[in-house]
N, C-alpha and C positions, 0 to 999 in steps of 0.2 A: 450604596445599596448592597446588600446581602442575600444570595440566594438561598433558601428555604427550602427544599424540595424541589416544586416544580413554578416555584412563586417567587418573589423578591421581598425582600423587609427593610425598612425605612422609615425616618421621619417624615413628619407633614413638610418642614423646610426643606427636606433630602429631595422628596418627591416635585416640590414646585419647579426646584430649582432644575429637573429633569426638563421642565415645561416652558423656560423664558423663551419668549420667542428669536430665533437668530438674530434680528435687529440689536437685541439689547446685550445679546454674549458677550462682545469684544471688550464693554463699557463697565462691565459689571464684576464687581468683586466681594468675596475675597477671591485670592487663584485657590489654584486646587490643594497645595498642600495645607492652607490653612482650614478650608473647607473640608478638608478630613477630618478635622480634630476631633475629637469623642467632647472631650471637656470643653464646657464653654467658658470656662474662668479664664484657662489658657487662650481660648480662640479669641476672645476679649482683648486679652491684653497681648496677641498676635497683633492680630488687625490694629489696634492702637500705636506699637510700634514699627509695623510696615509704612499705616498708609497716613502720616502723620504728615507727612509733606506731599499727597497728591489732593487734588482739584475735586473734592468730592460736594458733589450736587444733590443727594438724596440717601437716605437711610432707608432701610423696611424689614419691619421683626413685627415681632409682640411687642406692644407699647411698654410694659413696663421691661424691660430689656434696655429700652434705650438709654434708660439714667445709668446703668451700668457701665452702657459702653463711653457714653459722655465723659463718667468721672476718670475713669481708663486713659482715654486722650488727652484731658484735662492733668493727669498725673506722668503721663509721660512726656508732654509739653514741657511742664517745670522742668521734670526732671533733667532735660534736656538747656537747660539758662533761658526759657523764655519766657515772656513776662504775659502768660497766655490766664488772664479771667472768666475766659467765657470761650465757647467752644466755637461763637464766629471771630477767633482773634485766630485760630487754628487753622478752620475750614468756613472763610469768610463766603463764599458759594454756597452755602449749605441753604436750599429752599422749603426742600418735602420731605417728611416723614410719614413715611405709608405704613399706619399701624394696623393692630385687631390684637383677637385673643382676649380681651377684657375691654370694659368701658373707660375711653380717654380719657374722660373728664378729670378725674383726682388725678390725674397723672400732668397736667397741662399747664400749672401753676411751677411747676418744679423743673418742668422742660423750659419751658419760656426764659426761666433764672439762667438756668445753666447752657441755655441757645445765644441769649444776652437780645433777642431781636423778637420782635412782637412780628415781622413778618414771614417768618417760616410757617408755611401749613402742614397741619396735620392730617391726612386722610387717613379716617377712620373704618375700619373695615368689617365684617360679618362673613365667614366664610366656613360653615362645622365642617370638621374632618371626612363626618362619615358622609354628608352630602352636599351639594353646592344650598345657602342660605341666600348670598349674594346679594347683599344690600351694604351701601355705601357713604359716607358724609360727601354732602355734594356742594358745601360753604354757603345753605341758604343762611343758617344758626339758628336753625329750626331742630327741636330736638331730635333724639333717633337718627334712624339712616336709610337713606330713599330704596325701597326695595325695589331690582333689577330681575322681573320675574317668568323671563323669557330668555334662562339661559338653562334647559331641559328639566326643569322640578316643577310637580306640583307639589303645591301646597295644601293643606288639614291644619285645622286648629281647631285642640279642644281646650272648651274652656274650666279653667284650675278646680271650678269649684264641681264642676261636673267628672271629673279624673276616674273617679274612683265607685261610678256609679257602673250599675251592667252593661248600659250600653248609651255610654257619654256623645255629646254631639258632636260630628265631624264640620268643622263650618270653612269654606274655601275663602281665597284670600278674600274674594271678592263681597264675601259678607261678614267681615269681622267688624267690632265696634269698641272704639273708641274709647282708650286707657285701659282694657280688660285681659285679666291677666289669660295666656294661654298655653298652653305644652304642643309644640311642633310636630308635627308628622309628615314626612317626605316619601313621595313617590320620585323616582330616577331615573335619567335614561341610561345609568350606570350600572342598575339592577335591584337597588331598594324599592322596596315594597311597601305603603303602608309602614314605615319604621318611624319609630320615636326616636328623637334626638336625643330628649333630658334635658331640654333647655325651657323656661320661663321666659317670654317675649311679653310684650305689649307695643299696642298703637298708640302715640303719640298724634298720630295723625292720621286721617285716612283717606283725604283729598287733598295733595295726592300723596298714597301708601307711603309710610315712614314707620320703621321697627326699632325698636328698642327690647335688647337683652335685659331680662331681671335678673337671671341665675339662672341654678339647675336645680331641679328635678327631687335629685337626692341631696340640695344644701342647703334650705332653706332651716334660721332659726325660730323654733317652735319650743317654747318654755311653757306655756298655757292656748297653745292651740293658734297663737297668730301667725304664721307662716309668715316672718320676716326676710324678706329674699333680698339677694344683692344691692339693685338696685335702691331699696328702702334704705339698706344702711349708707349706701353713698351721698344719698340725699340728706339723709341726717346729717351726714359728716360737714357736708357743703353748708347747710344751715347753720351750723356751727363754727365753722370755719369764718362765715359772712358777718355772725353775732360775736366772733373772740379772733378778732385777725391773727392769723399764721398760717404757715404750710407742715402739709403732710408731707411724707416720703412715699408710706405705705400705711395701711391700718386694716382691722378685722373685728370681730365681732363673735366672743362667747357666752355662754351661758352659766350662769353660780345658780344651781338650783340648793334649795333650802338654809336660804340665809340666817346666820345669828342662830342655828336650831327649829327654825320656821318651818313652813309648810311656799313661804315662798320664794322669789325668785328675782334676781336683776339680769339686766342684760351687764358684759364687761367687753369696754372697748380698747384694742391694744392699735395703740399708736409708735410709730414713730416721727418726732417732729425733725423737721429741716434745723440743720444747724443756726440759734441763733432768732428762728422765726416761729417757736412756742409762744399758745396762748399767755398773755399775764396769769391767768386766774384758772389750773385746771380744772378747780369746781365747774366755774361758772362756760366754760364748757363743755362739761359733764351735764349740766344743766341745758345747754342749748339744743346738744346733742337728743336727749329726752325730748326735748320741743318737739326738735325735729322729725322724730319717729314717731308721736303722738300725731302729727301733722299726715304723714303718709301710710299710716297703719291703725285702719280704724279699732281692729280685736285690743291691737298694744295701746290705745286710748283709753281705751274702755277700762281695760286691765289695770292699767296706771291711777288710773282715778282712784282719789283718796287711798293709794297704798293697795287697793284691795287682794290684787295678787302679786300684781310686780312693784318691784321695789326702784328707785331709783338709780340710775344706770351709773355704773364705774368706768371711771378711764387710767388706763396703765399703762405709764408711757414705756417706749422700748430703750437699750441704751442706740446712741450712735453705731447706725452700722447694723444692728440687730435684727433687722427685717430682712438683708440681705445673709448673715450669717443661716439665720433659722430655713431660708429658701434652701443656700446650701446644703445642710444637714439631710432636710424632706425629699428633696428633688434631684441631688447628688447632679446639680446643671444641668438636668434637662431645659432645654431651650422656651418648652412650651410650659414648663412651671410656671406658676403666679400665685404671688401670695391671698392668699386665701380670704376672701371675705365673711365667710363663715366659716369658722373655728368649731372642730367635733373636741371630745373632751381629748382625745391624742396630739391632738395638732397645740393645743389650749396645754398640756404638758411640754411639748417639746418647745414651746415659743416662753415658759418660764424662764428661762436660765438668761433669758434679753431684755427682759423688763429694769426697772428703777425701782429700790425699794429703800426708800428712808433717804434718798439723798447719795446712795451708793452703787456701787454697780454692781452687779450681781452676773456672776461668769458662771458657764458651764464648766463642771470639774474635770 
């Protein structure tokens, strides 16, 4: 922490870590000089080679972080003469992974590989920076995450389609309904007011309350007015994933407005597959993908139908390693980066130089 004037300045990790309760100090790592590090490439493959031979029972980051830190120990393991597959040949104690930051889901297929154990839990988390959210996976397998709503916030939800009207409805936790998308407002007993998060929620459920992030605010993709938000494209991906077996690493979602010299538009989805575990056919799930989002996005149905505006969606795989390369680049290892499920047309640049084009790999100069 860095003092500032008359204030301090810090990460959201910097700050918790302020917060662990005594109980947990003595147990808990990394020590301190690793815990300094500025860069997390280094702190990465710090911790990988410190704690490669201690008794480690639990992990907790941002979810997509943890594949990171996996291959890391995984690569210092070998490197070391041992005949380590999977990261419980390592750290056979390994139970709990206490995630947030992004939705688990796409990320839970690729951890499971790389855990080698169907029994590690994941707790899934919800917790925005600027004020407590505080909702949790509580292992019913019920979607979303049980909101915990008596830990000093209240809560406002307006709903998406009302945003942008004079004077939009504020509706309390206790009357929201059921799959509707809404934009969060917190009151604190930290000192917000009436503040907008910029996050996209909905109820999966609401007996009893369960939330589910869509996005944000300012990410949602919109070619012809459908406001495609986060959540829509994971679901496509997962429908596709079901319809053309393999795994993702990571993937995201841009937009090619005026195709061939058109007036229209396709969605493009950049992938990276798991080594080895790509669709056979990446038309046909380029094809499933479109299902999918037909399926979750009524505007993008409608749109799709017979061509009229949008065009049939692209998928462009990344090379090996590519999704992580491109993080580095944008994010320069902030902790709290993730790659992006919406792609603005800057991001949709700097992620070219990773893609696969013709069979070859295509590098940044």
């Amino acid at each position: 922490m860095k003092r500032e004037g008359d204030a301090f300045v810090t990460s959201n990790p910097a700050l918790m870590v302020t917060r662990l309760p005594g109980l947990t100090r003595p147990v808990y790592l990394p020590h301190e000089d690793i815990k300094r590090m500025g860069d997390y490439e280094t702190k990465l493959a710090a911790i990988a080679e410190r704690y490669l031979d201690w008794d480690i029972r639990a992990v907790a980051g941002t979810t997509c972080w943890f594949t990171l830190l996996f291959d890391k120990v995984l690569e210092v393991a070998r490197r070391r003469g041992r005949r380590a597959r999977i990261v419980s040949d390592v750290w056979p104690n390994l139970r709990v992974m206490i995630g947030g930051g992004v939705s688990a889901d796409p990320y839970v297929p690729i951890l499971r590989k790389l855990v080698g154990r169907d029994d590690v839990a994941l707790v899934d988390s919800y917790n925005a920076t600027e004020g407590g959210i505080y909702a949790t996976s509580d292992f019913s397998g019920a979607r979303g995450m049980l909101m915990l709503p008596h830990r000093g916030t209240f809560f406002e939800f307006v709903p998406l389609d009302e945003r942008d009207q004079a004077n939009p409805s504020r509706v309390p936790l206790w009357a929201v309904e059921r799959d509707r998308p809404y934009a969060i407002v917190v009151t604190t007993t930290s000192g917000l007011y009436a503040y907008e998060i910029g996050d996209i929620v909905r109820f999966p459920s609401t007996s009893p309350l369960r939330i589910e992030f869509m996005g944000r605010l300012s990410g949602c993709l919109s070619l012809t007015q459908e406001l495609t938000t986060h959540v829509e494209i994971e679901r496509a991906v997962e429908h596709a994933i079901a319809a053309c077996p393999c795994r993702t690493v990571e993937f995201g979602a841009a937009g090619d407005v005026g195709v061939d010299g058109t007036a229209k538009a396709r969605y493009v989805l950049y992938v990276e597959f798991d080594e080895g575990a790509e669709p056979a056919r990446l038309a046909d799930f380029a094809a499933a993908f479109d299902e999918g989002l037909a399926a979750q996005n009524r505007v993008y149905r409608e749109h799709r139908a017979g061509d009229v505006a949008l065009l049939p969606p692209r998928v462009e795989p990344l090379v090996r390693g590519g999704a992580k390369r491109f993080l580095d680049e944008t994010t320069r290892g902030n902790v709290q980066g993730k790659f992006p499920r919406i792609l603005d047309d800057a991001k949709k640049s700097a992620l070219a130089p990773y893609t696969r084009s013709r069979g070859e790999v295509r590098s940044p100069s």
